[in-house]
C-alpha positions, 0 to 999 in steps of 0.5 A: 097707866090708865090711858086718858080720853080726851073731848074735843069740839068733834072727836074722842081722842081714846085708848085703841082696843083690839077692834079698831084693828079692821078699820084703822087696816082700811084706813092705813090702806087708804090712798096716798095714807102712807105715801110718805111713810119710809117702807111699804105702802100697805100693811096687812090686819096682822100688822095694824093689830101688832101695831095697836099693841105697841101702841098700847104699850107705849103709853105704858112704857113712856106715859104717852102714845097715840089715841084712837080718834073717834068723831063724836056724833057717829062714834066712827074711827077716823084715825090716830093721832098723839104723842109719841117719845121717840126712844133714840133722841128723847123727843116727843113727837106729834103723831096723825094719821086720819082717813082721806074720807075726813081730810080737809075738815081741820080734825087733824088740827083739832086732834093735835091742838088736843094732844099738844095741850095734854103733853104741855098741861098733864105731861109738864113737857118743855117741847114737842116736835113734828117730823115730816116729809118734805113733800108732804105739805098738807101734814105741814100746814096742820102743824103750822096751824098748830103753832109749831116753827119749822127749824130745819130740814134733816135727816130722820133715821136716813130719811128727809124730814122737816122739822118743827117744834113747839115749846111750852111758852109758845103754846100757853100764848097761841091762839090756834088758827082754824 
């Protein structure tokens, strides 16, 4: 599968290719990025270039993935944002992670607006989910800005989350707040 990329308003959302691995280690490394990922806190550059594999072959094997997103005006990688199927409970999940550096200017929301208009118009899916750390509020406030509901707090693979969701009905009729 030919992986898409996608213009927004700032940002390339692109296929990764092997030399985002020295950035995206930097901003996996980046203070509090991981905080509220389950295991460690710092990952080494063998780990982000394994993890771009998978990545890549997610889209393969599922038809989705993550994007490497890219701000336009710089060509800067500013993190990772997508959709992912998560292969136990057949759900599709919203996916960002962006460097601290560009946090607060609304990216995330923009890249995920982006990504959900892709699963719902190119992918024909019925919903997407959000997964999310119960402390981490800013990762809620995005998806909320993104229209998804919180439905419940549960547990993901032994682990406290929130959980929200979109369907395709709510998405085709939302305006996005900024």
């Amino acid at each position: 599968m030919m992986i898409p990329t996608i213009e927004t308003g700032r940002l390339w959302l692109r296929p990764f290719t092997p030399q985002d691995a020295p950035t995206m280690h930097q901003i996996l490394n980046g203070p509090d990025v991981l905080k509220y990922f389950p295991g460690p806190q710092t990952v080494t550059e063998t780990q982000v270039e394994r993890m771009i594999g998978r990545l890549l072959a997610h889209w393969q094997e599922h038809g989705c993935g993550l994007w490497a997103v890219e701000q336009r005006t710089t060509g800067a990688l500013l993190g990772r944002c997508g959709l992912q199927r998560i292969t136990e409970t057949n759900e599709v999940e919203i996916d960002f992670i962006l460097d601290p550096a560009s946090w607060g200017q609304g990216l995330a929301t923009e890249a995920g607006q982006a990504s959900l208009k892709f699963g719902f118009e190119q992918l024909n899916l019925a919903e997407v989910v959000g997964i999310v750390h119960p402390e981490n509020l800013a990762s809620q406030r995005v998806l909320q800005k993104l229209g998804m509901q919180f439905t419940a707090a549960t547990e993901y693979f032994g682990m406290a989350v929130h959980r929200y969701v979109i369907t395709q009905p709510n998405f085709a009729n939302q305006t996005v707040e900024k």
